[in-house]
C-alpha positions as a printed NumPy array, in Angstrom:
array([[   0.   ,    0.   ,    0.   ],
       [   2.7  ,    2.419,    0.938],
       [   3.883,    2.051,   -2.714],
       [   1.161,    2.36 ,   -4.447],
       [   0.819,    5.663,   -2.423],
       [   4.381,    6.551,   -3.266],
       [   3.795,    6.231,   -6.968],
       [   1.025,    8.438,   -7.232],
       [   2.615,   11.6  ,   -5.283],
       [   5.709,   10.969,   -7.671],
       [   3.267,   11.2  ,  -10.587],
       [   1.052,   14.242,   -8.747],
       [   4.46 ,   15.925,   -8.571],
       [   5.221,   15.598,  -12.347],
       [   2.185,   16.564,  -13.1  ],
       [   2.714,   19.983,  -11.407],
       [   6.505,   20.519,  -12.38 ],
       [   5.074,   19.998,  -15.843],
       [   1.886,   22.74 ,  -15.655],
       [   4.454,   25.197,  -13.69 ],
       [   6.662,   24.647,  -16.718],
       [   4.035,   25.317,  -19.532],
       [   3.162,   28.464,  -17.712],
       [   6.573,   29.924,  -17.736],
       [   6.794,   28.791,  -21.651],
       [   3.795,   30.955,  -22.644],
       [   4.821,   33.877,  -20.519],
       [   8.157,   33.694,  -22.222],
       [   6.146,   33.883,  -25.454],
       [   4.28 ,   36.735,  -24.135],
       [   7.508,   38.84 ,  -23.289],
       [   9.116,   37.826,  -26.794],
       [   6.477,   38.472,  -29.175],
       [   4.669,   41.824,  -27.522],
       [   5.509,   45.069,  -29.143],
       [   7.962,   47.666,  -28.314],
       [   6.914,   50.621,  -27.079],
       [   8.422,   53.104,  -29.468],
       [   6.435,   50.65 ,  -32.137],
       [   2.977,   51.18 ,  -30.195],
       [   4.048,   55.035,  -29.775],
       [   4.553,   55.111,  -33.878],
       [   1.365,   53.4  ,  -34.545],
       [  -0.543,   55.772,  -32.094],
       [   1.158,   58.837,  -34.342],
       [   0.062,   57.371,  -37.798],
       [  -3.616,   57.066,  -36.995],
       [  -3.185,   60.523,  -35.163],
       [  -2.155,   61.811,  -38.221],
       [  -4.537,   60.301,  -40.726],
       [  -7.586,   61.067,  -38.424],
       [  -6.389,   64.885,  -38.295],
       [  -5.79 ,   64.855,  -41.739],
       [  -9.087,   63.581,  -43.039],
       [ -11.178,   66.05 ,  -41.031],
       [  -9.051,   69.118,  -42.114],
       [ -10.438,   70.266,  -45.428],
       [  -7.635,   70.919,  -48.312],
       [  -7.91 ,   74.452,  -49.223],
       [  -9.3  ,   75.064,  -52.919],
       [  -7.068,   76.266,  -55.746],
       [  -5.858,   79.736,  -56.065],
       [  -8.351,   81.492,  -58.624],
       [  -6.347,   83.327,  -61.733],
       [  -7.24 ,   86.83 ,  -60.911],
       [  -6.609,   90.102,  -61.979],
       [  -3.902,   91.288,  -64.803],
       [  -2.92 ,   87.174,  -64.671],
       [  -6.644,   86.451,  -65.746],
       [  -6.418,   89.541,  -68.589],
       [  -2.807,   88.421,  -70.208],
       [  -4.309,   84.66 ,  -70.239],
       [  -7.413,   85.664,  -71.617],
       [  -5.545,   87.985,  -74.734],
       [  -2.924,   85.595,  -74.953],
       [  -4.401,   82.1  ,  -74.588],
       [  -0.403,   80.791,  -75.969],
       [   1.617,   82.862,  -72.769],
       [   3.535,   80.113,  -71.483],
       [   3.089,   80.751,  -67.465],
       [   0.009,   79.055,  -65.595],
       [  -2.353,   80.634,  -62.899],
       [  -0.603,   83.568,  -61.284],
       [   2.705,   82.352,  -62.098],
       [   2.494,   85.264,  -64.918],
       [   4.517,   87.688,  -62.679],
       [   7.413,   84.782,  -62.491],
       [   7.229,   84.559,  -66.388],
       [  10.185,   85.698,  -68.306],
       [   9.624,   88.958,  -69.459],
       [   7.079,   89.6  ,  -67.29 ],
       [   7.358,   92.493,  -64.641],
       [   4.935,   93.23 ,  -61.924],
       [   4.316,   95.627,  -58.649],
       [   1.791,   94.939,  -56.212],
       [   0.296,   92.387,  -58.011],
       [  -0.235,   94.752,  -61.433],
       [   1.639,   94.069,  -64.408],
       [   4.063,   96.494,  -65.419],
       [   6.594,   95.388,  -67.911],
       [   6.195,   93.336,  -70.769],
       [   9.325,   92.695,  -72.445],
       [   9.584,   89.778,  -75.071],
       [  11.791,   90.727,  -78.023],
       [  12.196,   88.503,  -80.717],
       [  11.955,   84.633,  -80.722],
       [   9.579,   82.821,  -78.024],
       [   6.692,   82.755,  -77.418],
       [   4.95 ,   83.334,  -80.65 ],
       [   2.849,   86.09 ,  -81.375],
       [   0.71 ,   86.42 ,  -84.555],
       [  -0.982,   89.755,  -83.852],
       [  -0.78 ,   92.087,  -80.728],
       [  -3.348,   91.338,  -78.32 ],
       [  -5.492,   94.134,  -76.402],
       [  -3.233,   95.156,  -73.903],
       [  -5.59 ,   98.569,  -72.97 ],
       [  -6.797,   96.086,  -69.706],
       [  -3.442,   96.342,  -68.402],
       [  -4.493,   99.613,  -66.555],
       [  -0.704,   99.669,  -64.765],
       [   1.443,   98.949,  -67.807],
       [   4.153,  101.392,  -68.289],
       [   6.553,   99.736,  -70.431],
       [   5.466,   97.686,  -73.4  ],
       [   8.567,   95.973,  -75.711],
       [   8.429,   93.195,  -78.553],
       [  10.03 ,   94.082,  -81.562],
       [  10.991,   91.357,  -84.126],
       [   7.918,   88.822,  -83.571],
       [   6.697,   88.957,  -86.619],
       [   3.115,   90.531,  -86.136],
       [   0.604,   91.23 ,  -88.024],
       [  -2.419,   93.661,  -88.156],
       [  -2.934,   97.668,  -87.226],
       [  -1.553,   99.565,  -84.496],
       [  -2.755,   97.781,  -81.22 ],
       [  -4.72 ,   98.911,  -78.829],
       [  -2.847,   99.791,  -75.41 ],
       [  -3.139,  101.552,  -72.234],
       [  -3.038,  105.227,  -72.111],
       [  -0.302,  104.522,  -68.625],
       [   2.587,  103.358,  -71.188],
       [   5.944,  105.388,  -70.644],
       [   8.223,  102.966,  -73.733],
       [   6.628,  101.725,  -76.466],
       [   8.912,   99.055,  -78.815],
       [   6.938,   97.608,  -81.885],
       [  10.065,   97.576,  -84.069],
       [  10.138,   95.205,  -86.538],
       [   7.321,   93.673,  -87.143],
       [   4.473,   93.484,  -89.879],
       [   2.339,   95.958,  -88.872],
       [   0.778,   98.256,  -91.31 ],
       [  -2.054,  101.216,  -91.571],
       [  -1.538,  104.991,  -89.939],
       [   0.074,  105.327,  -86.876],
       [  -2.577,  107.193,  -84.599],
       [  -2.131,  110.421,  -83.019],
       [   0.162,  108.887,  -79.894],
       [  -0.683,  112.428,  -78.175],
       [  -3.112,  109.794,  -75.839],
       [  -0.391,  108.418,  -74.219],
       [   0.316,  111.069,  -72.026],
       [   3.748,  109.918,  -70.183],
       [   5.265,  108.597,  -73.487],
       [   9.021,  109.229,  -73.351],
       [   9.84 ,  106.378,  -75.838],
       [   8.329,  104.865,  -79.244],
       [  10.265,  102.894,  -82.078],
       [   7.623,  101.506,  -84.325],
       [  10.88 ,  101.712,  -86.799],
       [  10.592,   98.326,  -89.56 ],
       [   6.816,   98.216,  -90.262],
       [   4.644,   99.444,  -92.878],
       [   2.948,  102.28 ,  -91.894],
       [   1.811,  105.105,  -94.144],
       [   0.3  ,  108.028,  -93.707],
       [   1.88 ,  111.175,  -91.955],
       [   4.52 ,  111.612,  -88.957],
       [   1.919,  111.35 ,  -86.078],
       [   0.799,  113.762,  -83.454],
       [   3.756,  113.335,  -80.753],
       [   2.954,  114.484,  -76.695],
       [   5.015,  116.972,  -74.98 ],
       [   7.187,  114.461,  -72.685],
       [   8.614,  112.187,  -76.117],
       [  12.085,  112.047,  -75.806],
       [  13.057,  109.345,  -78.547],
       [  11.161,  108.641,  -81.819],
       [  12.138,  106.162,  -84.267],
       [   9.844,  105.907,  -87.19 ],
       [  12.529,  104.677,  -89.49 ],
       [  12.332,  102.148,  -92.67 ],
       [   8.327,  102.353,  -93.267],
       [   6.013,  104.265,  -95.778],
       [   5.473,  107.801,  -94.327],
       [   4.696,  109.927,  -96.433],
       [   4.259,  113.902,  -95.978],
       [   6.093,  116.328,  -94.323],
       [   7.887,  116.875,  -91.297],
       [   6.038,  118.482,  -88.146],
       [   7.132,  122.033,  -87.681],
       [   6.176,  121.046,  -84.054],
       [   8.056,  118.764,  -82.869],
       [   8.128,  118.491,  -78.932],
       [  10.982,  120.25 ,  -77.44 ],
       [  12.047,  117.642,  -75.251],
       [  13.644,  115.209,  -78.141],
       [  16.892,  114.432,  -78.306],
       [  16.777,  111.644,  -80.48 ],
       [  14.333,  111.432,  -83.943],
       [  14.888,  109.097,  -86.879],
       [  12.42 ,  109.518,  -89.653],
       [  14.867,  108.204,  -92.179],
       [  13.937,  105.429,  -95.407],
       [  10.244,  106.618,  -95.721],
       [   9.374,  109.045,  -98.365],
       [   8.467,  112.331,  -96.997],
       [   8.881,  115.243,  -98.845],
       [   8.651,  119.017,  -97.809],
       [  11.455,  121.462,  -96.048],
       [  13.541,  120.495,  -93.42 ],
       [  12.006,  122.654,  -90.488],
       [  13.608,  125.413,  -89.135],
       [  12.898,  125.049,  -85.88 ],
       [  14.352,  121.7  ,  -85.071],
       [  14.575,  121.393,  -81.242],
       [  17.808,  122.478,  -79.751],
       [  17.881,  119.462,  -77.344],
       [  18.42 ,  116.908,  -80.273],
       [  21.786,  114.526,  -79.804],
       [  20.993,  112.358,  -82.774],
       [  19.23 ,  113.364,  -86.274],
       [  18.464,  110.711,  -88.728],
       [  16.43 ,  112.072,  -91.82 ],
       [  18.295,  110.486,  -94.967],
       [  16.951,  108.119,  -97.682],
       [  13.631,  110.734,  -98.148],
       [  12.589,  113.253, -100.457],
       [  13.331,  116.079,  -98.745],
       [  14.047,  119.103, -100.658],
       [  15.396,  122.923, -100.193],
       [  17.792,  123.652,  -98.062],
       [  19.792,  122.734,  -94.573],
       [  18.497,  125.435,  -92.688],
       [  21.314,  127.357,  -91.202],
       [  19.56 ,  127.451,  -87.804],
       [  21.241,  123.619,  -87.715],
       [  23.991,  125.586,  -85.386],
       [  22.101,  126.048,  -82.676],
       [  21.703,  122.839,  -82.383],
       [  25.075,  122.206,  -79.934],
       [  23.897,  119.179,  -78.162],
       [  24.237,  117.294,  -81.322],
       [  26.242,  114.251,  -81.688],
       [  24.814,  113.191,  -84.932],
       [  23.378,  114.099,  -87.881],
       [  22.391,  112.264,  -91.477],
       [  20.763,  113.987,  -94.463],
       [  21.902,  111.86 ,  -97.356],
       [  19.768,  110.825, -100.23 ],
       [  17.64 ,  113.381, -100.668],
       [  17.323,  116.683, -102.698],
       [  18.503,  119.114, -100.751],
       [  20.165,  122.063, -102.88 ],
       [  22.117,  125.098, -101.436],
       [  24.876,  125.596,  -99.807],
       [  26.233,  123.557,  -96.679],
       [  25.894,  125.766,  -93.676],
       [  27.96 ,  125.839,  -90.721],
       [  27.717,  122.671,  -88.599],
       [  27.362,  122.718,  -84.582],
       [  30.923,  122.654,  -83.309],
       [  30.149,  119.671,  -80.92 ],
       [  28.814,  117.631,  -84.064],
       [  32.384,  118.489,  -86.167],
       [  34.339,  117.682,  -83.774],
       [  33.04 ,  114.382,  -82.791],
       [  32.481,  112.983,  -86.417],
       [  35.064,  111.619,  -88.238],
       [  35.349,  113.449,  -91.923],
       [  34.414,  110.823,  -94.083],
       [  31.778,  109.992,  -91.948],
       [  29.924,  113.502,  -91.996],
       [  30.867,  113.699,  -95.754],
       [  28.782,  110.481,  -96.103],
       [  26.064,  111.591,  -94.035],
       [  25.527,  114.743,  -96.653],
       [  26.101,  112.6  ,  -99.646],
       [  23.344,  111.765, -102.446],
       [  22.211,  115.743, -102.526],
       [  22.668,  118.568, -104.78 ],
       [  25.092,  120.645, -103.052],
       [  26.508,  123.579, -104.789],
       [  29.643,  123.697, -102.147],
       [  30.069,  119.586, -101.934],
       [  33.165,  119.449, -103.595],
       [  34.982,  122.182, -101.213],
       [  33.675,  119.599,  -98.392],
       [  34.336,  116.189,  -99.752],
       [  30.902,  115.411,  -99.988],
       [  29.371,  113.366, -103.502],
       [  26.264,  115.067, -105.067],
       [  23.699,  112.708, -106.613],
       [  25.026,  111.737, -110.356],
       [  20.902,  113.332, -111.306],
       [  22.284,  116.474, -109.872],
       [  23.842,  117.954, -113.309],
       [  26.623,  120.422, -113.604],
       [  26.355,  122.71 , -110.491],
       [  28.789,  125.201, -110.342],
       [  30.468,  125.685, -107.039],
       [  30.074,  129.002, -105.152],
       [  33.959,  130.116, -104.648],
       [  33.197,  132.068, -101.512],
       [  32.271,  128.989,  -99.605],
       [  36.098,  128.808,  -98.958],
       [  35.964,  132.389,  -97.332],
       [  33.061,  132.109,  -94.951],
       [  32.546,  130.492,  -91.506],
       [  32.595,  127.342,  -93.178],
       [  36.694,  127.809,  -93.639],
       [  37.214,  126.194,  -90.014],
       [  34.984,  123.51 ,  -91.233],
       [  36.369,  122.623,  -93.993],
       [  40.039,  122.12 ,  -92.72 ],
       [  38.276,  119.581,  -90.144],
       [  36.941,  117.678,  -93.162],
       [  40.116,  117.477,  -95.424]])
């Protein structure tokens, strides 16, 4: 009996060694496979995240607004999206207004000018050598430079008295006809040159210019008289000008440079500004009075147009003012 008892307590105490060992097994299990907490913190911050995220509302796109909206809207081909237009190349702007547009030549391409006159702010407006087509655009009465040079455009050139601040305007390469426009009071360059003008020259041209180039065109008439005395450079060659260089040219002592050939201008060749003498190479004022029908051009190395004829040359052109002159030119 006493072994029979003995057996079963060795077998009771197996059986307990063995639970007391399964336990330990599955809390090792428990320790091994539970997550870190750096993994539980990570998992926390993901759903965070995505919960915040999904009840936020993404904001709507920026609407194209203003002078962005008016320069896509004339120019459906500009290559700048949304407001991006005042990042565009070329493209200028202050306080969200565009001021500048300057795209000369090349890209992008430009058939006819659009309708700039929305651009309420534009001051500066340049693209020569794209090629357009059509009349003189329409454009805001704000612009201070105006550059159309080189292009297609044909038609009169309007009285440009309507831009008011205009202190620049080459529409010089085109075809315009029709008369030397209307100019305003502030225009201190004009460059009208290589077109189809046609009449005379204004006897009242705005005092402020320093610069004019009506040359290549054919306009006909006198050379005026009263020229403004702030002019530095005077282009009016390859015209039909006739009569005479008026002698009031002398006054003119601001000026640099001066071109009259290839027209049919007769007379004498009057004293020259002393600034414009002595800053011109000979041969290159002789040139610049060549193509004429001078009766003193020999005396100042200048070539008369072969339809001239015989014109006798005035011997006291050697004795008058012009001597100085014409030591500077041999």
């Amino acid at each position: 009996m006493r072994q029979i008892l003995a057996v079963a307590g060795f077998f009771a105490s197996c059986a307990l060694v063995t639970e007391s060992a399964a336990a330990a097994i599955k809390r090792q299990d428990l320790i091994v496979n539970a997550p870190s907490t750096s993994a539980l913190d990570s998992d926390v911050q993901e759903t965070a995240a995505a919960t915040a995220t999904a009840e936020v509302e993404q904001p709507p796109p920026v609407p194209v607004t203003g002078d962005c909206q008016i320069l896509h809207d004339i120019w459906p081909g500009f290559p700048a999206t949304g407001n991006d237009c005042c990042k565009a190349f070329g493209i200028s702007c202050t306080d969200g207004f565009i001021t500048r547009i300057r795209l000369a030549y090349g890209s992008p391409p430009l058939q006819f000018i659009p309708d700039f006159s929305g651009l309420t702010k534009l001051i500066l407006l340049s693209l020569p050598g794209k090629n357009c087509q059509g009349q003189f655009p329409s454009l805001p009465t704000t612009l201070e430079y105006l550059d159309l040079e080189s292009n297609r455009l044909l038609s009169t050139i309007p009285d440009v008295t309507t831009f008011p601040r205009l202190r620049f305007l080459s529409l010089a390469s085109n075809n315009f006809t029709g008369p030397v426009p209307q100019l305003p009071s502030t225009i201190k360059s004009l460059n009208l040159a290589s077109n189809h003008l046609s009449g005379v020259i204004p006897s009242n041209l705005p005092p402020s210019l320093t610069s004019l180039n009506l040359g290549d065109n054919q306009l006909t008439g006198f050379i005026p008289t009263n020229l403004p005395i702030s002019l530095e450079y005077l282009y009016l060659g390859v015209n039909s000008l006739i009569g005479t260089i008026p002698e009031s040219i002398i006054s003119l002592t601001n000026l640099n440079y001066f071109n009259f050939q290839d027209n049919h201008l007769t007379g004498m060749i009057p004293p020259l500004p002393e600034n414009l003498i002595t800053n011109t190479p000979p041969d290159q004022l002789a040139e610049s009075l060549s193509g004429n029908c001078f009766s003193n051009a020999e005396a100042f190395g200048v070539e008369n147009s072969p339809s001239c004829g015989s014109i006798i040359e005035n011997p006291s052109t050697t004795t008058t003012p012009n001597g100085e002159l014409l030591q500077l030119l041999r």
